[in-house]
N, C-alpha and C positions, 0 to 999 in steps of 0.2 A: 733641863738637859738630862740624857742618858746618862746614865753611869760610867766610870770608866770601862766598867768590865766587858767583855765580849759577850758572843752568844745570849741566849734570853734571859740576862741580870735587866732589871728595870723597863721589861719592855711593857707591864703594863701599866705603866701610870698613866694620868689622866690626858697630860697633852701627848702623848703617844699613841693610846688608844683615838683621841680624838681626830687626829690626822690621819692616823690607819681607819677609819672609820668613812672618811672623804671618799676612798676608794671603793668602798659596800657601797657608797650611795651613786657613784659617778657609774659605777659600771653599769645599772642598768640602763644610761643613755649609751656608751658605748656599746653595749650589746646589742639594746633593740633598735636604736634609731640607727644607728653607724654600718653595724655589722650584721644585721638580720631582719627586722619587721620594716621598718619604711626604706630601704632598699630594693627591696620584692614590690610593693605597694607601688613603687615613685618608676620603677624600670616598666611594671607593667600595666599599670594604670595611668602614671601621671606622662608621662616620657614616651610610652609605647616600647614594643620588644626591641624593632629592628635596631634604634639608637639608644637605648635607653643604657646603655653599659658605656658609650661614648659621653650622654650627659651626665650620667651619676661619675663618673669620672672627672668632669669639668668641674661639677661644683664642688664636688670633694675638695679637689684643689684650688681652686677659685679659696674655698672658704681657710682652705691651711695657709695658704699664702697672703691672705688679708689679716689671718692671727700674725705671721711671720713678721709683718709690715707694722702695725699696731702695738704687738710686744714691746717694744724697747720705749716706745712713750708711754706705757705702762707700765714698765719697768724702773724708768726716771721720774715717774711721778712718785712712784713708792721712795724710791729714795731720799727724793726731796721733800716729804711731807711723812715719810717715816709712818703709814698708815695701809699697807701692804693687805695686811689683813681684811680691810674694811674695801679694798680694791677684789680681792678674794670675794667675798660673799657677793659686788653687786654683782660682779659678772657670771658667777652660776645660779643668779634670781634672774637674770637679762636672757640665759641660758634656756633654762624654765620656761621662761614666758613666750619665747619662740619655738620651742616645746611643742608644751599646749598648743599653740596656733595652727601646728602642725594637718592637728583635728578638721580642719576644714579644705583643706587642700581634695582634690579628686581629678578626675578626667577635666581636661582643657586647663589646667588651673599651672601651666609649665612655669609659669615665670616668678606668679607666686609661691608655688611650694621650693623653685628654687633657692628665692630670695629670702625666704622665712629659715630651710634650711640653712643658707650660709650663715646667718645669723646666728643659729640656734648651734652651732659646730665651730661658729670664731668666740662667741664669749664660752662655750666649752672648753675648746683649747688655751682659751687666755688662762681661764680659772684654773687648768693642771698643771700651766707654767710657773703660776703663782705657789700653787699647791708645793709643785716639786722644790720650789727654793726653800720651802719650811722645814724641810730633812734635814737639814744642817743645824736646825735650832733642836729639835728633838733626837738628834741618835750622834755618837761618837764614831770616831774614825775606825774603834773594832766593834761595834755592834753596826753600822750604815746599810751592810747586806742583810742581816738579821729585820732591823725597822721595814727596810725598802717592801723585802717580802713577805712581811705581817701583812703592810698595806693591799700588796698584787693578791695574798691568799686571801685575807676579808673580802677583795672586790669581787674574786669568783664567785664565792660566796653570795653576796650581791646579786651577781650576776644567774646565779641558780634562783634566788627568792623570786629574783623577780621576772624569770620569766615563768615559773612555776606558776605563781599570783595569778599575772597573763595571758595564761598559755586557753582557758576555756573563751578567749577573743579571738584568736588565729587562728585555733586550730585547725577549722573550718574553710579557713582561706579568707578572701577578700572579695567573691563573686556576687552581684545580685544580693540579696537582704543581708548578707555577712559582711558587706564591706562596713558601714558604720560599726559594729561591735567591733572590726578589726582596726579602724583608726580610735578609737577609745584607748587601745595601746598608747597611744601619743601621750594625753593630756593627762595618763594615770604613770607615764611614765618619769614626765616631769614633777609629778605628785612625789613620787619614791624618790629621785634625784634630791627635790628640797628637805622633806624631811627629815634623812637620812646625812643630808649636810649640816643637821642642826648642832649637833654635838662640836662639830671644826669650827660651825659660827663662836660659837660660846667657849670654848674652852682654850684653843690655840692659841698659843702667844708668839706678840712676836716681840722682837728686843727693840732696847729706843738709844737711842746714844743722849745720857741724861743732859749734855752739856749745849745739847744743840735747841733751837724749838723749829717746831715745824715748818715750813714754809711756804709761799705761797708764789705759784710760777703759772703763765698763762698758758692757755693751750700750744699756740704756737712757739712759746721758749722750751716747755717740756719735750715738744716735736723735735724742736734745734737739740737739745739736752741730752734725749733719748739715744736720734742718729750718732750725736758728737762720740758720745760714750761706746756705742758699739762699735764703731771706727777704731774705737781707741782700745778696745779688747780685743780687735782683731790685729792690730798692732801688738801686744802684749802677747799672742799668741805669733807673732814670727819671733820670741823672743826665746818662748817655750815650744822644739818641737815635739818631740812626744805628744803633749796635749793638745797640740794643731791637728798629729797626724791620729790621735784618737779621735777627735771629732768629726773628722774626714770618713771615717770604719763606719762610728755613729750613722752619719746622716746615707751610708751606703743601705745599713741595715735596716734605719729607723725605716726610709722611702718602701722599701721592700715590704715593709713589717706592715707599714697605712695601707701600702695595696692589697696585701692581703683582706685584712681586717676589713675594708670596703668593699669586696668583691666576692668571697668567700660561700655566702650564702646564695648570689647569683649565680655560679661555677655551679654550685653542686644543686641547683634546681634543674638549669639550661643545660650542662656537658654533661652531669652523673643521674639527671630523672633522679633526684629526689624531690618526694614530697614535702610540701612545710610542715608536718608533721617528724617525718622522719630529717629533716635541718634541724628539729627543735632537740630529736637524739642527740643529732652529733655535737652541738654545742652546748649540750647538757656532759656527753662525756668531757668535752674541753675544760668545762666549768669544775665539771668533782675532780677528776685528775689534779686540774690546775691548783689548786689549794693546797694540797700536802705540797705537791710540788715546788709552789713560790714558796713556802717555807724551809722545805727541804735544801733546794740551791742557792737561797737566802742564806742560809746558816754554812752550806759548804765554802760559798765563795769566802766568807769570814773566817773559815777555818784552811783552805787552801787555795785562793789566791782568786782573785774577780776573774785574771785574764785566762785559767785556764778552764774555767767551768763556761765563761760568754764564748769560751772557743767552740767547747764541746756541744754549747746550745745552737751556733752557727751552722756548725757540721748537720745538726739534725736540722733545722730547718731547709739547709739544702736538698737532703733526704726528701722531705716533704712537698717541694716543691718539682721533683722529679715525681716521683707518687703519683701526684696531680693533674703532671701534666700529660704521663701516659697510661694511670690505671682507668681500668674504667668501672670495675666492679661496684656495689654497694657495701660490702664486707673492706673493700681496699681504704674507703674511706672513712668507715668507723675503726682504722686502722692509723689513718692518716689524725681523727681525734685525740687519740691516744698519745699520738706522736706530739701531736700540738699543743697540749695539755701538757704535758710534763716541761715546754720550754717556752711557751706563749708566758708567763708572765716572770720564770727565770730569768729571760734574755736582757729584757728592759731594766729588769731590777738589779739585777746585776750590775748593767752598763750606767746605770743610775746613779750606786751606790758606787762606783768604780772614778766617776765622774767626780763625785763630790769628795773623794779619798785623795787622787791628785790632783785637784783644784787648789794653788797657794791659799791660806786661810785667810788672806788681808783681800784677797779677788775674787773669793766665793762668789758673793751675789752676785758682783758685774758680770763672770764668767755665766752665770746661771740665766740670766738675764738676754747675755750673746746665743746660748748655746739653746734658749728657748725661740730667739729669731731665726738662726742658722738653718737651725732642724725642720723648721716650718716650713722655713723657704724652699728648702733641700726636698722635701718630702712633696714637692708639687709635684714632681715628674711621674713617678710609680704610676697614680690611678689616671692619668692623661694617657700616658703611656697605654695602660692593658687596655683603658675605655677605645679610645681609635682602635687598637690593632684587634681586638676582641668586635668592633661593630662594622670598620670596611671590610677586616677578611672573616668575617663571620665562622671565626675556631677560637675559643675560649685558649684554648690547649695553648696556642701561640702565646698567646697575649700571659700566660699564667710561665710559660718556660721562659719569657722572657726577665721575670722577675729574678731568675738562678742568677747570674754575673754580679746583679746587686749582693746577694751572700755572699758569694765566692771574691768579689772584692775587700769586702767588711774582714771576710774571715783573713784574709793574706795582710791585712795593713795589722789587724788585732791582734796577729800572730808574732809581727813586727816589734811590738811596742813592751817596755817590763814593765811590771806589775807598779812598780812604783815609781 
């Protein structure tokens, strides 16, 4: 456990670093595969142009809303068997391995590379729910924004190595003799993913309640167990509003936040003519900004308060989503990096560590547990949402300004709610 003290007293010990360390390694699947290389590959190879933004949208959500579903019997299994950890690791090796698989996907292959994707993006998602309930064992209630931001600045970090590593595979595109070199991205990216998880394998602990022994429950009673329990947190949450009506802000901004992150690099190929060269800039600029930065508003929100700095990050993301939807220059949007970087791993961290601060301490896990189904399920709509309205009316623009009312909701309920 952190130390009492705030700010960076004891943040580098070993299971600290080792948890912040999950995030260097996860981020090069959220970069390359999520938010940049097989999105371009899957829109214009696997899927075709004209709908390829309506299917990358489907499985997107297809695959968050099958984590959403699955969560909470993963969640109850941890519980009842007190082995969380070891639930952790399979599922970003199961992660990995659909990954790799990736590798063989091409033209006519829709159903398969869909299916391998959702795969490879629900034991993702499982594994960062898991991940995120271990903040509670490693960081105190005045260091939580300090830990939270170690982790989002190591994963930019991450997120630079490895698309640096990768980058002499793409750079060239995916056309004719380049396309193989450009899905090698895949199978070398689930390389870095495990890797890079090895230190969280091995070092992370997690707590055991000595009086109890483990148990053993079948699949379908952990299903009954799972559902039961989350019923029963969303009951406990009409009990606590504040925490209800934080969660509600959450899942406003979170939906907002996955669409982006899914569509971001399609946007600025199709609407702004960039080249994947010049996408590899701008999420290079997101990447180095982003680093001081999640440490920076890591450390603010510990020193002046979660709710008014996730405000301040709100505010700009609405900025940025006006930007988007009517600049059109190429300067506007190594403009709009800048902007993205300084709050792209703030905002989550924040809401994170803000999360786990009013969370009663006897409800922790259950709440963690709720609030990794909620969020999943909540965050289906976003990339459904731009995917249609971006492939029947054929304007990106639309489909990207529709995202604003998600901030602008988040920010009016999070404005709503105190600190404590």
């Amino acid at each position: 456990m952190v130390g009492k003290r705030g700010g960076f007293k004891n943040i580098f010990k070993k299971d600290v670093l080792s948890w912040a360390l999950y995030d260097f390694a996860n981020s090069s699947y959220s970069l390359l595969i999520i938010s940049f290389i097989f999105p371009i590959y899957f829109k214009e190879i696997i899927a075709g142009a004209q709908y390829g933004d309506f299917y990358w949208g489907l499985i997107s959500s297809i695959s968050v809303l099958l984590a959403g579903i699955v969560s909470p019997v993963i969640g109850a299994a941890a519980d009842y068997d007190y082995r969380k950890k070891r639930k952790f690791i399979l599922c970003v090796i199961l992660s990995a391995i659909a990954t790799f698989l990736l590798f063989f996907s091409k033209s006519g292959t829709l159903i398969f590379a869909s299916l391998v994707f959702i795969a490879s993006n629900l034991f993702f998602l499982l594994a960062s729910s898991l991940y995120d309930s271990f903040l509670a064992h490693v960081s105190s209630k005045k260091n939580a924004g300090t830990v939270s931001g170690l982790g989002y600045g190591l994963g930019y970090l991450g997120g630079i190595i490895a698309m640096l590593l990768l980058k002499p595979l793409y750079t060239n595109g995916y056309s004719g003799e380049f396309e193989a070199l450009y899905k090698l991205v895949f199978p070398l990216t689930a390389l870095f993913f495990i890797l890079f998880s090895l230190p969280s394998f091995y070092y992370l602990k997690e707590k055991r309640i000595a009086s109890k022994n483990p148990k053993k429950e079948s699949f379908v009673n952990l299903t009954k167990i799972g559902f039961r329990d989350t019923f029963k947190n969303l009951k406990e949450l009409r009990k606590n509003k504040p925490l209800a009506w934080f969660l509600v802000a959450f899942y406003f901004m979170n939906d907002a936040l996955v669409t982006i992150f899914a569509f971001i690099s399609l946007y600025a190929i199709q609407t702004l003519s960039l080249s994947v060269s010049e996408v590899t800039i701008v999420f290079l600029i997101v990447q180095v900004v982003g680093i001081p930065s999640a440490f920076l508003l890591g450390w603010l929100a510990d020193k002046k308060g979660q709710r008014r700095i996730l405000l301040a990050s709100i505010a700009l993301w609405i900025l940025i989503v006006f930007l988007l939807s009517f600049g059109s220059s190429k300067f506007m949007m190594y403009l709009v990096a800048v902007l993205t970087g300084l709050v792209i791993g703030g905002s989550q961290s924040i809401a994170r560590s803000w999360f786990s601060n009013i969370v009663p301490r006897k409800k922790r896990f259950g709440l963690f547990g709720f609030n990794s189904f909620a969020s999943k399920i909540s965050a289906t709509v976003g990339p459904v949402l731009f995917g249609a309205i971006s492939s029947f009316s054929g304007n990106q623009r639309i489909a990207m300004l529709s995202l604003a009312p998600f901030f602008i909701i988040s920010f009016i309920i999070f404005s709503r709610i105190k600190q404590e």
